[in-house]
C-alpha positions in Angstrom: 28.7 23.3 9.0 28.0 23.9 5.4 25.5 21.1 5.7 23.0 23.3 7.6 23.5 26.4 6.7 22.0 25.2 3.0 19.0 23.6 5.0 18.5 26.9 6.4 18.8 28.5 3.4 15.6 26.5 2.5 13.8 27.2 5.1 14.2 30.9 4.9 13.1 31.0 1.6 9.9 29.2 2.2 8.0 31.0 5.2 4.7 29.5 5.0 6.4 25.9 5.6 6.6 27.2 9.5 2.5 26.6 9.7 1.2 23.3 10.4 3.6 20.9 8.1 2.5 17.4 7.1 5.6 15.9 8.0 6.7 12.5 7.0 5.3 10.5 9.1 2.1 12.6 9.5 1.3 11.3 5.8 1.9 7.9 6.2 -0.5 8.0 9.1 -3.3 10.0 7.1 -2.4 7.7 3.9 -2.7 4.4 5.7 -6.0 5.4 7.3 -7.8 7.5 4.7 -6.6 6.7 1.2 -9.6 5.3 -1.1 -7.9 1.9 -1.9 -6.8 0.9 1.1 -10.0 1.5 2.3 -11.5 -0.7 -0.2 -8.7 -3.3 0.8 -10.0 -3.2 4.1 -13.9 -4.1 3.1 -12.5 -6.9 1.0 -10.6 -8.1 3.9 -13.6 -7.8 6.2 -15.2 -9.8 3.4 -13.4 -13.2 5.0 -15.0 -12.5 8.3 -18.6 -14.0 6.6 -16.6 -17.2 6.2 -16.7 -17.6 9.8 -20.1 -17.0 10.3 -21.1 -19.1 7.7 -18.4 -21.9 9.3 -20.2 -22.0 12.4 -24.0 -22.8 11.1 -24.8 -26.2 11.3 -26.8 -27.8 8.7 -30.8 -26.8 8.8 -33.4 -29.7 9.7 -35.9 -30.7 6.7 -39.9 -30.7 7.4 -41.6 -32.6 5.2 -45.5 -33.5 5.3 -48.2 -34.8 3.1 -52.0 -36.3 2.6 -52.4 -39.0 0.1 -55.4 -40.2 -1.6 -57.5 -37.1 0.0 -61.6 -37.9 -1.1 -62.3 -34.4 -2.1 -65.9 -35.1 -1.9 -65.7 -35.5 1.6 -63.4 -32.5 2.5 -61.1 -34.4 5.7 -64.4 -36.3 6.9 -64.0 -40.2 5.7 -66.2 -42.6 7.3 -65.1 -45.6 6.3 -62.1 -47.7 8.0 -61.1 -48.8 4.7 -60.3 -45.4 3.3 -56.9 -44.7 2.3 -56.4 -41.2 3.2 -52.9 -41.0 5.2 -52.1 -37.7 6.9 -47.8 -37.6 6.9 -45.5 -35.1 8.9 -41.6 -36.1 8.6 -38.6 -34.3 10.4 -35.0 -35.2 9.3 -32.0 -33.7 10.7 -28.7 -33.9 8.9 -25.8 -34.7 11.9 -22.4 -33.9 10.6 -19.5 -36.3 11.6 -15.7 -36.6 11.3 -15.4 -33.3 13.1 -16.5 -30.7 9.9 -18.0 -28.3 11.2 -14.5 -27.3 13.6 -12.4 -27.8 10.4 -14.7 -25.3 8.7 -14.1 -23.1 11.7 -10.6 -23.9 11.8 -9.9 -23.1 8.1 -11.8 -20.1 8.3 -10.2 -18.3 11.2 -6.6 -19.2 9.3 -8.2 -17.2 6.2 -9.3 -14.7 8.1 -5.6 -14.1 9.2 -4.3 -14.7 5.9 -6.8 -12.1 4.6 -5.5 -9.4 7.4 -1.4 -10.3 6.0 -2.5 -9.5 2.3 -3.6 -6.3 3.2 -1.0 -5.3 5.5 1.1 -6.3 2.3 -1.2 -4.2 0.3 -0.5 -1.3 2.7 3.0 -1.8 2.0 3.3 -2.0 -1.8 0.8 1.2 -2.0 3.6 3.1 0.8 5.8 3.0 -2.3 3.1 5.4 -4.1 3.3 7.7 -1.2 6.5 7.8 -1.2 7.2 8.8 -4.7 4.3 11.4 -4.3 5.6 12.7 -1.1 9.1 13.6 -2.0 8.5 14.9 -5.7 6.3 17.4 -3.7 9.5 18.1 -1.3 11.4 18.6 -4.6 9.0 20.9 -6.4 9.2 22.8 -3.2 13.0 23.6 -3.1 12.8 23.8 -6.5 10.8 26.7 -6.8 12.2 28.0 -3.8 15.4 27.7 -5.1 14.4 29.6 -9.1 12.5 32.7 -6.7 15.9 33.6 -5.0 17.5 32.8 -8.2 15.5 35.1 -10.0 16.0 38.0 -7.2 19.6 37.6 -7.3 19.7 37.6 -10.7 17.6 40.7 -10.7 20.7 42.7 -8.3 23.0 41.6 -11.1 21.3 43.1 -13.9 20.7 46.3 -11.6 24.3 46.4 -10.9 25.1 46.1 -15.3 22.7 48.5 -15.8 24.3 51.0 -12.9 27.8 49.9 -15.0 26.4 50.8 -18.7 25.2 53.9 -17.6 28.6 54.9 -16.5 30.4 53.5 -19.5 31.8 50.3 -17.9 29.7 47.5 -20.1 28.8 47.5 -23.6 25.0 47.7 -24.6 25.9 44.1 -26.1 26.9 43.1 -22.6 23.9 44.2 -20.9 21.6 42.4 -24.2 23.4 39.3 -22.9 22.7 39.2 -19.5 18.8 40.6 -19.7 18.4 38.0 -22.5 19.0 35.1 -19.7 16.1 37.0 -17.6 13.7 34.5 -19.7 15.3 31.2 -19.0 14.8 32.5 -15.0 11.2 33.2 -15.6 10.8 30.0 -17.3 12.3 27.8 -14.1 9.7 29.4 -12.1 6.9 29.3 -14.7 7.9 25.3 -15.1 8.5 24.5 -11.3 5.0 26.2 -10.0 2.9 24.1 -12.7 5.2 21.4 -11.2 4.5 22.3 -7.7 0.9 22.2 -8.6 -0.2 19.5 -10.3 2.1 17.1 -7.9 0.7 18.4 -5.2 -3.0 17.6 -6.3 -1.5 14.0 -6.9 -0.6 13.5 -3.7 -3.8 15.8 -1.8 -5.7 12.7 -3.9 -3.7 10.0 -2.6 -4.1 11.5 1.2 -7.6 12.3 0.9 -7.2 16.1 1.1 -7.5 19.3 -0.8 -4.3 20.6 -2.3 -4.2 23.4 -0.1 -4.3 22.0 2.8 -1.1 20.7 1.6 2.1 22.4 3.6 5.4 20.3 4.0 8.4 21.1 6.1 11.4 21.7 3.6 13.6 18.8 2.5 16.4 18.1 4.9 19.8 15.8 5.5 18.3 12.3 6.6 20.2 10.6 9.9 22.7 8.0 8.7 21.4 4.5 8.2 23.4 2.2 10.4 21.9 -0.9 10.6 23.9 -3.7 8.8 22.6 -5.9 5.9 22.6 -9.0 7.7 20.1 -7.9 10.2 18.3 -6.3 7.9 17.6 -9.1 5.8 17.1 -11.1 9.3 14.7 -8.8 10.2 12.3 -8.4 6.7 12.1 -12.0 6.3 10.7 -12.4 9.9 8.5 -9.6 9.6 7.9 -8.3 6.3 4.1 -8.1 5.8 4.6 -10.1 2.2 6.6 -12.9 4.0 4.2 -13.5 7.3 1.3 -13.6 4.6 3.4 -16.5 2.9 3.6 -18.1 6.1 0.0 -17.8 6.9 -1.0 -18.7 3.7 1.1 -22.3 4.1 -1.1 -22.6 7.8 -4.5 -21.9 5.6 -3.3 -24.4 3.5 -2.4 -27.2 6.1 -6.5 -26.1 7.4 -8.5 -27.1 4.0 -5.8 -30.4 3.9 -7.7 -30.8 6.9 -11.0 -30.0 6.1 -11.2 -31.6 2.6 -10.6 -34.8 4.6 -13.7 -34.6 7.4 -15.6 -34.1 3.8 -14.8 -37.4 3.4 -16.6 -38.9 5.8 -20.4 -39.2 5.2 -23.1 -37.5 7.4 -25.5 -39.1 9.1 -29.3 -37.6 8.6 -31.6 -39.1 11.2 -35.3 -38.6 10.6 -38.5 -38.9 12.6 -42.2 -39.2 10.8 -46.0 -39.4 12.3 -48.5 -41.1 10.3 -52.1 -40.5 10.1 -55.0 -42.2 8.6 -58.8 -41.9 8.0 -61.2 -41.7 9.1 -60.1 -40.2 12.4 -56.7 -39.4 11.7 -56.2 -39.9 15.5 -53.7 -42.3 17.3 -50.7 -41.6 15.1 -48.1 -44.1 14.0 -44.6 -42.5 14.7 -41.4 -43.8 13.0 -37.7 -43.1 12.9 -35.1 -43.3 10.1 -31.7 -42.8 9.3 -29.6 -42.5 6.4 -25.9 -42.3 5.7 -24.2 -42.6 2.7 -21.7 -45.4 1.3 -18.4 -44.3 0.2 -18.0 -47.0 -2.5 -16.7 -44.7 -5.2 -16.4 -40.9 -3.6 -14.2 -40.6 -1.3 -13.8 -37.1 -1.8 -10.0 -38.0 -3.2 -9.9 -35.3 -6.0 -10.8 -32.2 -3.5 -7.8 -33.9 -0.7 -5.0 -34.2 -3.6 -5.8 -31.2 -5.2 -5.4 -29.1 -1.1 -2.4 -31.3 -0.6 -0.8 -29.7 -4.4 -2.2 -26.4 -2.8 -0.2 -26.7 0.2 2.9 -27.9 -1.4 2.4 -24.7 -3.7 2.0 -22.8 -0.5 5.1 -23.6 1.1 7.4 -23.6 -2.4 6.0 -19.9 -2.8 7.4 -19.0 1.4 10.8 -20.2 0.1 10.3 -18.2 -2.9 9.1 -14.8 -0.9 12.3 -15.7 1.8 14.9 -15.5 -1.5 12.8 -12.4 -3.1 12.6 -10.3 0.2 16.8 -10.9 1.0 17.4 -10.2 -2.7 15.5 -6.8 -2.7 17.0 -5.7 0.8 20.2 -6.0 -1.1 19.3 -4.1 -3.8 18.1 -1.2 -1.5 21.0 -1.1 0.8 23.4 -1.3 -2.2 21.1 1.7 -4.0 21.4 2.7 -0.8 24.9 3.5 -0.3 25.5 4.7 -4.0 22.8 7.4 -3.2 24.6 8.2 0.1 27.7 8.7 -2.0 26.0 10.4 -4.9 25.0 13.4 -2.0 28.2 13.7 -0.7 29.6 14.3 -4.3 27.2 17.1 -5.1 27.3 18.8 -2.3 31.0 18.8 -2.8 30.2 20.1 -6.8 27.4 22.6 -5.2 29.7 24.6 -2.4 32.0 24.8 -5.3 30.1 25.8 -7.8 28.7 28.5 -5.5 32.0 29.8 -4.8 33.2 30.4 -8.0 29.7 32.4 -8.6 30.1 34.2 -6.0 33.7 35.0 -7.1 32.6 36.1 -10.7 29.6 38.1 -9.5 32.1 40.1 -6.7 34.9 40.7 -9.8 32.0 41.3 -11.7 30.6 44.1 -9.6 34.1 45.7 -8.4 36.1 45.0 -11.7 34.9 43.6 -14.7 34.7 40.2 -16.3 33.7 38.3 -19.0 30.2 37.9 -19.4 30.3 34.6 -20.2 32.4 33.4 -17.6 29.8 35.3 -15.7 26.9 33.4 -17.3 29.1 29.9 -16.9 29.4 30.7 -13.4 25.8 30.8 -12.9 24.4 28.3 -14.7 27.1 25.3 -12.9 25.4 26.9 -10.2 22.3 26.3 -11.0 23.0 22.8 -12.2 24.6 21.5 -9.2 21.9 22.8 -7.3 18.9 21.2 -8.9 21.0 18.5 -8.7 21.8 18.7 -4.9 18.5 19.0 -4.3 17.2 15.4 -6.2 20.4 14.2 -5.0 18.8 14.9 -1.4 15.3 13.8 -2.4 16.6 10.2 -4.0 18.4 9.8 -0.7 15.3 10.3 1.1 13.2 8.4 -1.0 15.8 5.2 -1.4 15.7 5.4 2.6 12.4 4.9 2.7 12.3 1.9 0.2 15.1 0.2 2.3 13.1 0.7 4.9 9.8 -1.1 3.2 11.6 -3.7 1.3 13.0 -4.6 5.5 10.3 -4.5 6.7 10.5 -1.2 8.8 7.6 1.1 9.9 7.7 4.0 7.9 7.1 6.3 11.1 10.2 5.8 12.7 
């Protein structure tokens, strides 16, 4: 029950977190679809989309024409049979075989999809930004929360020495001591508000707000992770962005294989001419051609090995993502359970370390104590709770990363 009751604390000490909070999940949405490079990801990607458009043209006819041996003098008006003025118009029409033009569409629509896995695997290696930025604003938050009460408690104590001096129960010395820490109070809240401050214009940048639009909720216990390692590591190499771009860059791949060898095969260009000749330039010749290439010596076998390496490259780097993305699931559960265990040991250290302040401050107040048992009191206090408090933010922001590195929406 001890649990909550120091969540609550939080929340009563920050009264303006009850507006409308940007929880968790809220940033991730507004990150995803407003932060500046993801939305220049996004152009880049829509950049493949050309390749498609392009793929689908097929090759342009060529209109040719010409007059030969024109008799200027006579300006198109030759009267003799024996003149050599020839009037020439000449169509040819490049006709693609071996099927290129549906590999080019082919390969295309495969890059296209590649294009789309890169940036959902760009979305997901800039979620570790957000996350960082996210959470060191939850921290900044308690933190400051936490030096204000500190500062006002601290305040009753000296009230209560001062009450105590004036009736002969503390030195002057005593008193020196205990006003003299009022500075190291005022300095935690002069450090965490810059703190507070500038982290929260970090992440207002990174969201596409202003700063002061920023509110979060306060920083509370996470639910236990439960899923086991196996399935996670199941689960992130089947759907972890990273990993389905790896497998959709070995498909791409397999498509220019494929499209380097319909280049292979020569096209066809079939032509179709009218001839003309003076005088009358009436009762035109017409004449048909064709023309395909011989593949003595090109046989387009550089541009086929070197997509065939690129496909072997392709599928040695899917193995390589498979080993990477289990390895780093590992390393986030195991971070994951240390972190786990790091919270339950200071909130252990904090209920004590608030107990025995309390303790000092109550003998302190009805008695009479040491001061600086009295000031060791408080600053283990202190300690353990700025150290609860990261301790909660790390395992936050570990839970998050495990979630990432397996390939889990953020949102859940």
């Amino acid at each position: 029950m001890r649990l909550p009751r120091y969540s609550l604390l939080l929340l009563l000490l920050i009264p303006h977190l009850f507006g409308n909070s940007l929880t968790f999940p809220n940033a991730v949405q507004q990150f995803l679809e407003h932060n500046y490079d993801l939305q220049i990801a996004r152009q880049e990607a829509d950049k493949s989309k050309a390749d498609l458009t392009s793929a689908k043209r097929r090759p342009n006819p060529i209109l040719s024409g010409s007059y030969d041996y024109w008799n200027v003098k006579h300006h198109f008006s030759d009267v003799s049979s024996s003149a050599a003025a020839l009037a020439t118009l000449h169509l040819d029409h490049p006709i693609e075989l071996g099927g290129k033009r549906d590999r080019r569409i082919e390969n295309a629509v495969e890059n296209i999809a590649y294009s789309n896995t890169l940036l959902d695997e760009t979305k997901r290696e800039q979620l570790f930004t957000l996350i960082d930025a996210y959470y060191q604003v939850q921290a900044d938050v308690a933190n400051h929360a936490n030096s204000v009460a500190n500062r006002r408690d601290f305040d009753t104590l000296i009230s209560i020495a001062q009450a105590k001096y004036d009736h002969g129960f503390l030195s002057e010395l005593e008193l020196e001591k205990l006003q003299l820490q009022t500075i190291d109070y005022d300095k935690e809240i002069n450090y965490y508000t810059a703190a507070l401050s500038t982290d929260q214009e970090a992440l207002a940048f990174l969201l596409s707000l202003k700063s002061d639009e920023l509110i979060l909720p306060p920083v509370v216990v996470p639910n236990v992770f439960t899923t086991s390692l196996d399935d996670l590591i199941v689960y992130a190499q089947k759907n972890r962005a990273d990993c389905l771009a790896a497998q959709q860059n070995i498909k791409a791949s397999n498509a220019s294989v494929e499209l380097e060898k319909a280049n292979a095969i020569p096209d066809i260009t079939v032509g179709m001419e009218t001839e003309n000749y003076a005088p009358t330039y009436g009762g035109p010749l017409i004449g048909i051609s064709a023309a395909i290439p011989l593949t003595i010596y090109d046989r387009n076998q550089g541009a086929i090995e070197k997509s065939r390496i690129t496909a072997l490259q392709a599928s040695t780097q899917h193995s390589k993502i498979l080993e990477q993305t289990a390895s780093e699931v590992r390393q986030s559960f195991t971070l994951y359970q240390s972190q786990h265990s790091i919270y339950t040991s200071m909130l252990h250290g904090f209920e004590s370390a608030k107990k025995l302040k309390e303790k000092q401050e109550k003998i302190f107040a009805l008695k009479g104590t040491s001061i600086l048992e009295l000031l060791d009191a408080q600053k283990s206090y202190r300690e353990y709770q700025k150290n609860l408090t990261q301790a909660l933010i790390d395992l936050h922001s570990v839970i998050a990363r495990l979630k990432l590195n397996s390939g889990l929406s953020l949102s859940d």
